[in-house]
C-alpha positions in Angstrom: -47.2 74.3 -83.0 -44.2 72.1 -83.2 -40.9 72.1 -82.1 -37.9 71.2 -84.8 -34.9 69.5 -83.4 -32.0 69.2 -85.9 -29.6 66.5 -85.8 -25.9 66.7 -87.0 -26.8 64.5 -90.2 -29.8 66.9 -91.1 -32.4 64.6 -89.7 -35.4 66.6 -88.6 -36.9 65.2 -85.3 -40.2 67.8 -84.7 -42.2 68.0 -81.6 -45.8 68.4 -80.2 -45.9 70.8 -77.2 -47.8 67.7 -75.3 -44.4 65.7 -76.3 -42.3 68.3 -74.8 -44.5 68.5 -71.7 -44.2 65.1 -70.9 -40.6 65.2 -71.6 -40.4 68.0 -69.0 -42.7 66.0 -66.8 -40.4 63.1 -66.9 -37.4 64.9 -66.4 -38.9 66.6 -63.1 -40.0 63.4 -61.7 -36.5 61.8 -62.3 -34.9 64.4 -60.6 -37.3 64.5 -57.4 -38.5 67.7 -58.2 -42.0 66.8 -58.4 -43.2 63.5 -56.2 -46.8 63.4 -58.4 -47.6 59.6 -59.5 -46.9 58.4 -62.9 -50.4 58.9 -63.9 -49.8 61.8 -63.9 -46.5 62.8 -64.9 -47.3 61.0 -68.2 -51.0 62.1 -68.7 -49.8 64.7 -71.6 -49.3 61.1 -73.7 -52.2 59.4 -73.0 -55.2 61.8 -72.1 -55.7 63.0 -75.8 -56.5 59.4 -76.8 -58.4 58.8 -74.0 -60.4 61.9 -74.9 -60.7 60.1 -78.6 -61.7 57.1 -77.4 -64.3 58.8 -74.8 -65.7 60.8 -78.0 -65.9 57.9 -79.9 -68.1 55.9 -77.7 -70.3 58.7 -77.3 -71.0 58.9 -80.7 -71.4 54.6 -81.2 -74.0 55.2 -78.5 -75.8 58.2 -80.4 -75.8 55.8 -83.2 -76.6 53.0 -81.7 -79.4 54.8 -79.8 -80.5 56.0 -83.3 -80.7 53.0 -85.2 -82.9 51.3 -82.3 -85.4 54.7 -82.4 -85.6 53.7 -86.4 -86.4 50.1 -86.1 -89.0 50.8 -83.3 -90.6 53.1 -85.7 -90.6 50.5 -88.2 -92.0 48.3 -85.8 -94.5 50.1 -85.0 -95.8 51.3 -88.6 -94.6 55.0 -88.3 -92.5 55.1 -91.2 -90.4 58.8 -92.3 
């Protein structure tokens, strides 16, 4: 779900709802409405890539752990 923002030129600007959150986030901070720490007043911009990145390594180490189980097999004269 996006959010369309039209210019006066017809540029169209669009807008994930974690966008807009942190936009709101930032906007409630600057005004002293909320006193939270940057962390988290800007966590809607970087907590889905952390998530990514978190995945990611998960699965490198599910490979990782795979390949070695296959070359000890090997190694051992159990082959598939």
């Amino acid at each position: 779900m996006a959010m369309r923002l039209v210019l006066k030129r017809g540029v169209n600007m669009k807008i994930n709802f974690l966008g807009f959150l942190a936009a709101v986030f930032i906007t409630l901070k600057l005004t002293g409405y909320i006193t939270w720490s940057w962390w988290l007043v800007l966590a809607p911009l970087w907590i889905p890539f952390a998530v990514v990145y978190v995945a990611v390594f998960i699965l490198a180490i599910i490979l990782f752990l795979g390949f070695i189980m296959i070359l000890l097999a090997d190694a051992f004269g159990r082959h598939r």
